[in-house]
BALOBA-1460 file (C-alpha; in Angstrom, 3 decimals):
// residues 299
<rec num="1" residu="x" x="3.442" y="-29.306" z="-1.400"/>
<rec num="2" residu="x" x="6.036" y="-30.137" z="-4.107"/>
<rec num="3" residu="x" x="4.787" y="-27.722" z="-6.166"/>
<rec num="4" residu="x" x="5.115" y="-24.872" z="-3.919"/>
<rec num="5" residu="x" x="7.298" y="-22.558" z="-2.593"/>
<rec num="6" residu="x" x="8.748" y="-22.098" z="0.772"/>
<rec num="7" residu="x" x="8.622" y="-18.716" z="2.042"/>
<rec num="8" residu="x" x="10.819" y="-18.521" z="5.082"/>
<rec num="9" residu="x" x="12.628" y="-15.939" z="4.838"/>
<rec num="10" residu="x" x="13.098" y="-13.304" z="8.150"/>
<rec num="11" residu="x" x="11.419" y="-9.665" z="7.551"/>
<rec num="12" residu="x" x="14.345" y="-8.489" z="9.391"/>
<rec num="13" residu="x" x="17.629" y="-7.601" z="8.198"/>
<rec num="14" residu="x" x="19.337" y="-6.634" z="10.930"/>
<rec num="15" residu="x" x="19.089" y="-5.057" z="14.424"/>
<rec num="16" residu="x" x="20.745" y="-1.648" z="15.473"/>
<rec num="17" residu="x" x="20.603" y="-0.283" z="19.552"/>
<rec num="18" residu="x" x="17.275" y="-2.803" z="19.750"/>
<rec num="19" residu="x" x="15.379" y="-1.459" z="16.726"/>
<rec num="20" residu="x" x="15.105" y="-3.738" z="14.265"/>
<rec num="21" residu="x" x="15.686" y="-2.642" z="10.427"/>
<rec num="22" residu="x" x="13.373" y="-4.735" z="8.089"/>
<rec num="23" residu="x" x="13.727" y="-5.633" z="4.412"/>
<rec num="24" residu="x" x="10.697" y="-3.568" z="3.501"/>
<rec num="25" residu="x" x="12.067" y="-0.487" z="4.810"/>
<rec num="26" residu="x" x="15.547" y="-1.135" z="3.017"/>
<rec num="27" residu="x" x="13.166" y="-1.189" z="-0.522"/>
<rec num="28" residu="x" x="11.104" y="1.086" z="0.519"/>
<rec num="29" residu="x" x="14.143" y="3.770" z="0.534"/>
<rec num="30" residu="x" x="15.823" y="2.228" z="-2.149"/>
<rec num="31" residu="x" x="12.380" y="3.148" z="-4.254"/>
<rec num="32" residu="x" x="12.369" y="6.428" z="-2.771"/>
<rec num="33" residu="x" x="15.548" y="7.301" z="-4.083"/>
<rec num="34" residu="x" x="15.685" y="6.032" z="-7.747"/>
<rec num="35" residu="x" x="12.497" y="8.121" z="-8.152"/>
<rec num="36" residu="x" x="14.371" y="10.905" z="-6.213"/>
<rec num="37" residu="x" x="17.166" y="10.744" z="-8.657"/>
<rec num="38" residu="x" x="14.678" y="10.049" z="-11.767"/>
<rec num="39" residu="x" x="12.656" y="13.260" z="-10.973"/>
<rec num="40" residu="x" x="16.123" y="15.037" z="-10.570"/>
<rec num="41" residu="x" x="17.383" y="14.222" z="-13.608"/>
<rec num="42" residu="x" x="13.675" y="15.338" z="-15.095"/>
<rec num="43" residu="x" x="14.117" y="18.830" z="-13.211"/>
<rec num="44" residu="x" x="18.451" y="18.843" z="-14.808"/>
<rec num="45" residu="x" x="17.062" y="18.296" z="-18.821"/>
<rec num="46" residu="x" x="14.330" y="20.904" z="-18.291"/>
<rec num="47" residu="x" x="16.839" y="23.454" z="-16.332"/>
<rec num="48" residu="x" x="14.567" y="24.207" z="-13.936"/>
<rec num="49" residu="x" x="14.928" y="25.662" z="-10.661"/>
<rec num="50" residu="x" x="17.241" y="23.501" z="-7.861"/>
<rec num="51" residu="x" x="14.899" y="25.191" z="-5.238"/>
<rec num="52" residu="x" x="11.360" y="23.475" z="-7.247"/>
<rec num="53" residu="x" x="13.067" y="20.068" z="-6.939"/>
<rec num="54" residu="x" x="14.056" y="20.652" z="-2.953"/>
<rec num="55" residu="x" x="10.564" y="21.542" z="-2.278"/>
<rec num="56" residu="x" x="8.734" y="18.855" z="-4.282"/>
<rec num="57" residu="x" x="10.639" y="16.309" z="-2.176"/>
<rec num="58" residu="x" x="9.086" y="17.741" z="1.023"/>
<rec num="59" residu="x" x="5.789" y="17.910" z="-0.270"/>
<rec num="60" residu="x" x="5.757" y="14.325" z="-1.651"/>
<rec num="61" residu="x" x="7.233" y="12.895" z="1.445"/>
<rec num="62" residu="x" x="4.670" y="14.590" z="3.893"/>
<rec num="63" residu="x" x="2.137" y="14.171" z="0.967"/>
<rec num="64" residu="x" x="2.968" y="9.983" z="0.779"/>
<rec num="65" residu="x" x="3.365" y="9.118" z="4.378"/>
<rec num="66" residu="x" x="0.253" y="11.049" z="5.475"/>
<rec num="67" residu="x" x="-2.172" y="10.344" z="3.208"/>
<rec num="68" residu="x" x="-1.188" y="6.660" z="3.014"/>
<rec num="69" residu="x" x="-1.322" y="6.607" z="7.162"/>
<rec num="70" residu="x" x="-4.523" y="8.375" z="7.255"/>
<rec num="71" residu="x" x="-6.146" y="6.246" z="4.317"/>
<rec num="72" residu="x" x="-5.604" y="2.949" z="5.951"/>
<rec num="73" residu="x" x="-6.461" y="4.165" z="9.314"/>
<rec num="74" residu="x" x="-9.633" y="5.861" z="8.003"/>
<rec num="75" residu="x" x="-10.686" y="3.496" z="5.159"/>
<rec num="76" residu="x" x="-10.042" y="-0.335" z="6.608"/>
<rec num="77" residu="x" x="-10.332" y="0.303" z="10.244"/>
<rec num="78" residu="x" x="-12.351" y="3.763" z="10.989"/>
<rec num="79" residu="x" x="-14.132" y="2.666" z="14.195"/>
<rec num="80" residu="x" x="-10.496" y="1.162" z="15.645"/>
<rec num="81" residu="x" x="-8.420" y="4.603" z="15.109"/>
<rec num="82" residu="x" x="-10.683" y="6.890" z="15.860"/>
<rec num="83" residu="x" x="-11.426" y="5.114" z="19.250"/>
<rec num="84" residu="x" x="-7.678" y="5.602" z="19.944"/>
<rec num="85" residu="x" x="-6.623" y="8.302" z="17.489"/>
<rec num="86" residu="x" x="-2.829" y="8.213" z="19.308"/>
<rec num="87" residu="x" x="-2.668" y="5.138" z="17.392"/>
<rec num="88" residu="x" x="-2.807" y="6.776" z="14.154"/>
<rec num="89" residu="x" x="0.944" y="7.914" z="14.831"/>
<rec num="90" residu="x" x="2.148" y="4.238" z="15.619"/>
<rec num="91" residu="x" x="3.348" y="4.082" z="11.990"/>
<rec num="92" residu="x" x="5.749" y="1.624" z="12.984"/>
<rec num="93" residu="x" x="3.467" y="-0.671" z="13.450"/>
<rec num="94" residu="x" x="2.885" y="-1.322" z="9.819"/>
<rec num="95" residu="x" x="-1.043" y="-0.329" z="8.239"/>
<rec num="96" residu="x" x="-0.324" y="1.951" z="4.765"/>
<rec num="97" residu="x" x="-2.854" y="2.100" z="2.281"/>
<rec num="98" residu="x" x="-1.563" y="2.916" z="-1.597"/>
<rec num="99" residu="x" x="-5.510" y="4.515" z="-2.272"/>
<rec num="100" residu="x" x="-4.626" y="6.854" z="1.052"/>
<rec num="101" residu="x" x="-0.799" y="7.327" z="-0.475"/>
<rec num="102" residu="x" x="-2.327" y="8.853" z="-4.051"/>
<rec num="103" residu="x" x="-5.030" y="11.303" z="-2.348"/>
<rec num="104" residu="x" x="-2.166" y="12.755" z="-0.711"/>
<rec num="105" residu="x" x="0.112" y="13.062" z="-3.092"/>
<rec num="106" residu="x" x="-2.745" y="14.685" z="-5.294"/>
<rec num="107" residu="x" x="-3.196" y="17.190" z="-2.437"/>
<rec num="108" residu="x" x="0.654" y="17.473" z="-2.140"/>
<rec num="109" residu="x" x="0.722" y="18.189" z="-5.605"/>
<rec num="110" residu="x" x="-1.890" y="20.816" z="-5.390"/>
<rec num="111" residu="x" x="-0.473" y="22.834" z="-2.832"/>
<rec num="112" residu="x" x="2.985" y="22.484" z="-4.393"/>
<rec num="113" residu="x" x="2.156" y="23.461" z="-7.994"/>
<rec num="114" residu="x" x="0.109" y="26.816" z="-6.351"/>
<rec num="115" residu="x" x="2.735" y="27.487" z="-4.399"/>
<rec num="116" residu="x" x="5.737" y="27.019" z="-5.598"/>
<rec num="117" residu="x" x="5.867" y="26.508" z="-9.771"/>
<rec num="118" residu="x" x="2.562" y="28.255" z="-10.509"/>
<rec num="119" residu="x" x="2.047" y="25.708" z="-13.033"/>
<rec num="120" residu="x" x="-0.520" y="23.410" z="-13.755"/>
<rec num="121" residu="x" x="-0.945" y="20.484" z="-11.560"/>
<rec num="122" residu="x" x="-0.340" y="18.198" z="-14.757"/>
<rec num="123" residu="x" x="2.282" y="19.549" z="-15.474"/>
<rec num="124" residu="x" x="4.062" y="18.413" z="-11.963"/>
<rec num="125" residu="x" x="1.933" y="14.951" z="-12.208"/>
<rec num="126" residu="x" x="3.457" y="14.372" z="-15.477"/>
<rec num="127" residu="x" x="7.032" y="14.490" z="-14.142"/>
<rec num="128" residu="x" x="5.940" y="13.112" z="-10.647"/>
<rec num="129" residu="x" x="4.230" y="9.561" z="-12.150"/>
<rec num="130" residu="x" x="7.644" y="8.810" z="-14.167"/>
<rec num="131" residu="x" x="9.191" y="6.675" z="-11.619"/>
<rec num="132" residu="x" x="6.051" y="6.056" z="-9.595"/>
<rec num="133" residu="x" x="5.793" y="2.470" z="-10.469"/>
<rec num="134" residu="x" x="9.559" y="1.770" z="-9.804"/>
<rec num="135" residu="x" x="8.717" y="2.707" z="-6.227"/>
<rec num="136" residu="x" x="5.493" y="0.934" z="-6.335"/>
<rec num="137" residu="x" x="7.126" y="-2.312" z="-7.527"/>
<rec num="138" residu="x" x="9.781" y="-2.262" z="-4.674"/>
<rec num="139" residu="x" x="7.146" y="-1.078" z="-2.233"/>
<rec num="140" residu="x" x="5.012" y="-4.490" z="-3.163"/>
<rec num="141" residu="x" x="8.449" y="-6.543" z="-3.058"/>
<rec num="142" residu="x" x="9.003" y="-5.233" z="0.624"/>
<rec num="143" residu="x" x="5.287" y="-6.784" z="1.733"/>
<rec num="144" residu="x" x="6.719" y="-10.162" z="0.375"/>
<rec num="145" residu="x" x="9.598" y="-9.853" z="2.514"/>
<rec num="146" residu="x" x="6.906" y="-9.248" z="5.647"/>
<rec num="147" residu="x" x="4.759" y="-12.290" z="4.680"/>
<rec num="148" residu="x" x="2.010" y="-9.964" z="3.726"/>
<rec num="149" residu="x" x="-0.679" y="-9.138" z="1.248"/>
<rec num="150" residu="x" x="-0.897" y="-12.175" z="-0.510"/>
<rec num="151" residu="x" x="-3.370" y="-14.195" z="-2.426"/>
<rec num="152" residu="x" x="-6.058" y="-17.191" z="-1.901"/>
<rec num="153" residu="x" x="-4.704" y="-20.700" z="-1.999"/>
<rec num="154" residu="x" x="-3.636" y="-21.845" z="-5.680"/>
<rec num="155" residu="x" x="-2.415" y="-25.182" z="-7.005"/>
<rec num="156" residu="x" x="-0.259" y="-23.391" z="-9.377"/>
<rec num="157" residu="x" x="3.741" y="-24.712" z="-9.268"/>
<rec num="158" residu="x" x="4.883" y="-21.174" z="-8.293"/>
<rec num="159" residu="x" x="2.153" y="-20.890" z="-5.438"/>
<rec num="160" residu="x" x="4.073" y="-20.099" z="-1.502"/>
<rec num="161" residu="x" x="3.529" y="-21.451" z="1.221"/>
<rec num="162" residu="x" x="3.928" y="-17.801" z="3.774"/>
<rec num="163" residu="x" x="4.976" y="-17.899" z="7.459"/>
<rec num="164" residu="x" x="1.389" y="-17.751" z="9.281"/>
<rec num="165" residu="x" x="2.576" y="-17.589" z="13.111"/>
<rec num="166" residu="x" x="5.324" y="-14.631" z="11.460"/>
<rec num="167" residu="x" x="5.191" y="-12.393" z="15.221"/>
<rec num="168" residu="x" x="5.465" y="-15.765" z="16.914"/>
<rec num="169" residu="x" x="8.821" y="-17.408" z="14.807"/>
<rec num="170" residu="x" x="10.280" y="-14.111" z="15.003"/>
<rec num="171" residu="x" x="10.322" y="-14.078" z="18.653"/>
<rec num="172" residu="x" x="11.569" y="-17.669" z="18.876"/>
<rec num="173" residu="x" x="8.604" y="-19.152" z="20.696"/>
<rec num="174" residu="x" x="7.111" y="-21.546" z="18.044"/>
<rec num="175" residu="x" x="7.727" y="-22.854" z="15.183"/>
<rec num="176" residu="x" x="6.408" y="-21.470" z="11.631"/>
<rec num="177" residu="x" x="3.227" y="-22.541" z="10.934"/>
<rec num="178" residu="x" x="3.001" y="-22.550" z="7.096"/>
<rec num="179" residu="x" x="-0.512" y="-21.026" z="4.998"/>
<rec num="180" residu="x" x="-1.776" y="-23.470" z="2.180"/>
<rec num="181" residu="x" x="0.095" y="-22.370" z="-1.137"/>
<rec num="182" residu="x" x="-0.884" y="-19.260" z="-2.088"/>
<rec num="183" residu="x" x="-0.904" y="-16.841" z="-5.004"/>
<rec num="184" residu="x" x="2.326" y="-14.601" z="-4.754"/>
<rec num="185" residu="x" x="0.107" y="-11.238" z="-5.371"/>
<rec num="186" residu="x" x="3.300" y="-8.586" z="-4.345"/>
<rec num="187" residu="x" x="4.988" y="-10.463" z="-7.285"/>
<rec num="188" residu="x" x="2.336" y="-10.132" z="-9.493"/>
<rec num="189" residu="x" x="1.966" y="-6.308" z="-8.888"/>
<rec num="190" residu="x" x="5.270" y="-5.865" z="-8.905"/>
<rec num="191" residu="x" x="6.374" y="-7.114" z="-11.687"/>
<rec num="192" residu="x" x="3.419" y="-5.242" z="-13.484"/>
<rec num="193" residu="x" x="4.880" y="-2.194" z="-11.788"/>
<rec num="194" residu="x" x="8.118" y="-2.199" z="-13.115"/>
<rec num="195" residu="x" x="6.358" y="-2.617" z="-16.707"/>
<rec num="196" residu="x" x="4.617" y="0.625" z="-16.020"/>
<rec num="197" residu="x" x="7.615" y="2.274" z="-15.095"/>
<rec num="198" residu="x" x="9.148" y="1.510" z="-18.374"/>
<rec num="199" residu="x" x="6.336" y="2.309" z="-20.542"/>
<rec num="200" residu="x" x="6.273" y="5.814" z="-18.507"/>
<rec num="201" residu="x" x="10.248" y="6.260" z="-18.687"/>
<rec num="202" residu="x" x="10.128" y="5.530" z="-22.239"/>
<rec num="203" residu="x" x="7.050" y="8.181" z="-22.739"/>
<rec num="204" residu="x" x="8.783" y="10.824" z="-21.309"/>
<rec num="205" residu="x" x="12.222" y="10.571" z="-22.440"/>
<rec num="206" residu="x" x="11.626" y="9.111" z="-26.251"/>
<rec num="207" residu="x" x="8.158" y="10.190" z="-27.116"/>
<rec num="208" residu="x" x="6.505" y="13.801" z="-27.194"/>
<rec num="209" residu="x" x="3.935" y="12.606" z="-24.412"/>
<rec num="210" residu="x" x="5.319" y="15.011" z="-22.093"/>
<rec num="211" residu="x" x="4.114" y="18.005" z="-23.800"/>
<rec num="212" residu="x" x="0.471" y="16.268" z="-23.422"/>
<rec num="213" residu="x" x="-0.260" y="17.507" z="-20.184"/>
<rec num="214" residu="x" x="-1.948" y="14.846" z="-18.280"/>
<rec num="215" residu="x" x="-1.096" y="11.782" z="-20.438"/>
<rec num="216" residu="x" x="1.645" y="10.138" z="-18.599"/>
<rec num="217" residu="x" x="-0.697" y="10.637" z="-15.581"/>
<rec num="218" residu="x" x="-3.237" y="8.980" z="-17.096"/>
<rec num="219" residu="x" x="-1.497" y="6.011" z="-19.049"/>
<rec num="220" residu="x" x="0.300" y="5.603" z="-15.509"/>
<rec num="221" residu="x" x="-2.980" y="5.684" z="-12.859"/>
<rec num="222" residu="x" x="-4.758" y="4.204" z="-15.251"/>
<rec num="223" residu="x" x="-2.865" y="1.138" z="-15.523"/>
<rec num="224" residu="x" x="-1.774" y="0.968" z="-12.084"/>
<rec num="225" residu="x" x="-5.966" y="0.990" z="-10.500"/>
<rec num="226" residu="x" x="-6.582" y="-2.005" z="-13.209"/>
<rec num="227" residu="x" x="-4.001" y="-4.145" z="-12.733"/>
<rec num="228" residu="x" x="-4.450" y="-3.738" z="-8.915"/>
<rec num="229" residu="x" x="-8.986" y="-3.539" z="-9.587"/>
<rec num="230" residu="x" x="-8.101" y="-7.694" z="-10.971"/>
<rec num="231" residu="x" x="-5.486" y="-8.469" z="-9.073"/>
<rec num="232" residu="x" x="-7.700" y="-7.957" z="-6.179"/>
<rec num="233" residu="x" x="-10.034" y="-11.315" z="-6.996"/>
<rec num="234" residu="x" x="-7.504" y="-13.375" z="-5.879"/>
<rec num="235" residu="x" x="-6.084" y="-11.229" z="-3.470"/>
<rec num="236" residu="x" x="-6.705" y="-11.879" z="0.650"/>
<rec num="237" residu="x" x="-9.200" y="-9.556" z="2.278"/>
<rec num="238" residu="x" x="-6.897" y="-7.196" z="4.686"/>
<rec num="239" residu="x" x="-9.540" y="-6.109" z="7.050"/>
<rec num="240" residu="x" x="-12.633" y="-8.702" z="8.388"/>
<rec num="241" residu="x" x="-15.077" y="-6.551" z="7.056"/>
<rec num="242" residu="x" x="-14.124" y="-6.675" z="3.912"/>
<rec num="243" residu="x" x="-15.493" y="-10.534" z="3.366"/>
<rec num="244" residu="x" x="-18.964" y="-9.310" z="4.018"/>
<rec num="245" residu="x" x="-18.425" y="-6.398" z="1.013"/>
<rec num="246" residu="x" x="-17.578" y="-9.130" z="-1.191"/>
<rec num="247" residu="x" x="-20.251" y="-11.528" z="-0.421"/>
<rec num="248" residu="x" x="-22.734" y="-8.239" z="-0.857"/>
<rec num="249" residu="x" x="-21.559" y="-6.400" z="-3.583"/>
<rec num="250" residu="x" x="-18.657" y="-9.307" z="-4.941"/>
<rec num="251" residu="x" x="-15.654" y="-6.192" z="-4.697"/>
<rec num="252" residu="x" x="-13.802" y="-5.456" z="-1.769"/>
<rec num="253" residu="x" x="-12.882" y="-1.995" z="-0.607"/>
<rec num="254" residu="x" x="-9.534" y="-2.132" z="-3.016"/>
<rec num="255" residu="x" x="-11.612" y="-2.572" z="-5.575"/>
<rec num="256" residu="x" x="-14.543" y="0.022" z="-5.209"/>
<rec num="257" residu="x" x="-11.263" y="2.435" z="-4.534"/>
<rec num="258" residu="x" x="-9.529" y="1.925" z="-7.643"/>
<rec num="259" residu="x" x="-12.416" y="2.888" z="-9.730"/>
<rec num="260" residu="x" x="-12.086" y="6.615" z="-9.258"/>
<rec num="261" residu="x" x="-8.584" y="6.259" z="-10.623"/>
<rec num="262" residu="x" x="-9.429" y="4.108" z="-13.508"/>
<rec num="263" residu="x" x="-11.945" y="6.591" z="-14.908"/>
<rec num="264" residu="x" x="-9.690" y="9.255" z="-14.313"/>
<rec num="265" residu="x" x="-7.126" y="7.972" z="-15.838"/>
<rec num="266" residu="x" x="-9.146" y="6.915" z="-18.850"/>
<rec num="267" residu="x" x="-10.331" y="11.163" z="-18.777"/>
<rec num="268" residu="x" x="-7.187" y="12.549" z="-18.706"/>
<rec num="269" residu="x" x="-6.039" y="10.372" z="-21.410"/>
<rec num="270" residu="x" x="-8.438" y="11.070" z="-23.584"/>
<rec num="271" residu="x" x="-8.180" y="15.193" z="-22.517"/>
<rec num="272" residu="x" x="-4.469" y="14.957" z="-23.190"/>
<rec num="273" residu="x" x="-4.441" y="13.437" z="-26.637"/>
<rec num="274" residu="x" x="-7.430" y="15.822" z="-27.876"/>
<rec num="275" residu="x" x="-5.042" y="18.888" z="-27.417"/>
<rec num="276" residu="x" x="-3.265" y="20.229" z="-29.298"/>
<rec num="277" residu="x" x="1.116" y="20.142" z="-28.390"/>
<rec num="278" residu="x" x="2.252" y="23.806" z="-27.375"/>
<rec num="279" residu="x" x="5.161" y="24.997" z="-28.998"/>
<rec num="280" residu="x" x="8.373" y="23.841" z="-29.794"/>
<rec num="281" residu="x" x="11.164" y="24.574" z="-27.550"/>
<rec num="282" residu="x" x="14.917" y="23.386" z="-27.066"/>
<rec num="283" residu="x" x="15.990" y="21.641" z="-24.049"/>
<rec num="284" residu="x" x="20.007" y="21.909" z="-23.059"/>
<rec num="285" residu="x" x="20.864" y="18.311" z="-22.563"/>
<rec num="286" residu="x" x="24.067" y="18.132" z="-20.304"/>
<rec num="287" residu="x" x="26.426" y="15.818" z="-20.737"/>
<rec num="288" residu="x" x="25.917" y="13.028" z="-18.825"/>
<rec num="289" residu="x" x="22.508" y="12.514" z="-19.640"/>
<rec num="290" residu="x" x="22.631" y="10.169" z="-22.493"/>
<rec num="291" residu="x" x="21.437" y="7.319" z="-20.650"/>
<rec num="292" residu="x" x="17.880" y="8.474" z="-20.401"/>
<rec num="293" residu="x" x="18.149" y="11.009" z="-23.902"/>
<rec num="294" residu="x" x="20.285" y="12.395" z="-26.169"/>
<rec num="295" residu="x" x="19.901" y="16.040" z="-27.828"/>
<rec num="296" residu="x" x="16.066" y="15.977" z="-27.127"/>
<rec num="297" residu="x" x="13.737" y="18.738" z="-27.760"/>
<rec num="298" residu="x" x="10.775" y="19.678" z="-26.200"/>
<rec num="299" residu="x" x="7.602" y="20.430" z="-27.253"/>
């Protein structure tokens, strides 16, 4: 128990007209809008239309919360939500799954690039997956703050010890019961996360990868699905029927999920790099912009 750490802290940051206002929504949003203003800046250096950027944020938001809503609802507990499909709206209630988030920003994406740019969907995904694993990283830091998604036990020094009875303690009628150290898994992730985002903010802005369509994509998915494939060994089941899928088949759903997007990613990477770069074309850098590139040209 020395060798642990402590993890008492309230998922609630304050309360407003009875509705409380947790930590993980305060990251979630403050994700949200660094990649807002990452992808804006994107849109600025390539003087593209205002209106593209305005519409992109309504098809990502509808494309996020749905697909992430529906893929926990439909993939971890099917026979619960479709017994009591009114549920399904409860969002509130917490249950978002990051393999239900990425179908729907794929179909998001989709609809937006044939409807709006009438460019390639890589071309959007490209620009899109930038900041992705900023918001990722703060997304994973919010499920610390809620006691949630953690690891198995661990004798490791920076193991901790999560608030078991959390709906209880919050209400003020017991005490916390403390789990048995355990690995810190929404560190792990996102600390990888933020690594991605600066190998992807570093590809776009100081490297021609840009004008590969698909390869930011692909560096980006494809690191994301492994680092979350192995993190997932040591990572708690979040459904019950998920311990009988890794006694069977030694994966849980996370797992068999995240291999889709690793072989993708692998594809597009290799796609991307075999092409050839279109031409080369100037981009108008505005003043201003020298923190993410200075008198840039695209390819």
């Amino acid at each position: 128990m020395l060798l642990s750490i402590t993890w008492d802290v309230n998922p609630t940051l304050f309360e407003i007209f009875g509705r409380e206002i947790r930590w993980y929504g305060l990251l979630w949003v403050i994700g949200l809008l660094v990649a807002v203003y990452v992808v804006q800046k994107i849109f600025k250096r390539e003087n593209l239309p205002e209106k593209w950027f305005d519409s992109l944020f309504i098809y990502m938001m509808l494309g996020i919360i749905l697909g992430a809503r529906l893929g926990h609802c439909l993939f971890y507990e099917p026979a619960y939500y479709l017994a009591n499909p009114i549920k399904m709206l409860y969002i509130w209630e917490g249950g978002l799954a990051s393999h239900g988030g990425v179908i729907g920003i794929i179909i998001a994406v989709w609809l937006y690039s044939k409807k709006v740019t009438k460019k390639s969907m890589l071309w959007t995904f490209d620009r899109v997956m930038v900041p992705t694993g900023f918001a990722a990283g703060m997304i994973r830091l919010g499920n610390l703050m809620n006691h949630e998604i953690y690891g198995a036990p661990t004798d490791k020094p920076w193991g901790f010890r999560f608030i078991d009875n959390l709906g209880y303690w919050m209400q003020g009628v017991q005490e916390p019961i403390f789990t048995e150290p355990s690995h810190p898994t929404q560190i792990y992730e996102a600390i990888i996360y933020f690594i991605i985002f600066a190998i992807t903010m570093h590809m776009y802005w100081k490297t021609n990868a840009k004008d590969k369509p698909g390869l930011i994509l692909g560096v980006g998915i494809l690191l994301i699905f492994v680092a979350r494939f192995f993190i997932e060994f040591i990572k708690n089941v979040q459904v019950d029927s998920e311990i009988a899928m890794r006694e069977n088949t030694g994966l849980i759903l996370g797992q068999w999920l995240s291999i889709p997007f690793i072989i993708w990613g692998v594809w597009l990477i290799v796609n991307a790099l075999m092409k050839k770069s279109g031409p080369t074309t100037t981009t108008t850098t505005k003043k201003g912009d020298s923190a993410f590139s200075d008198n840039v040209k695209t390819k």
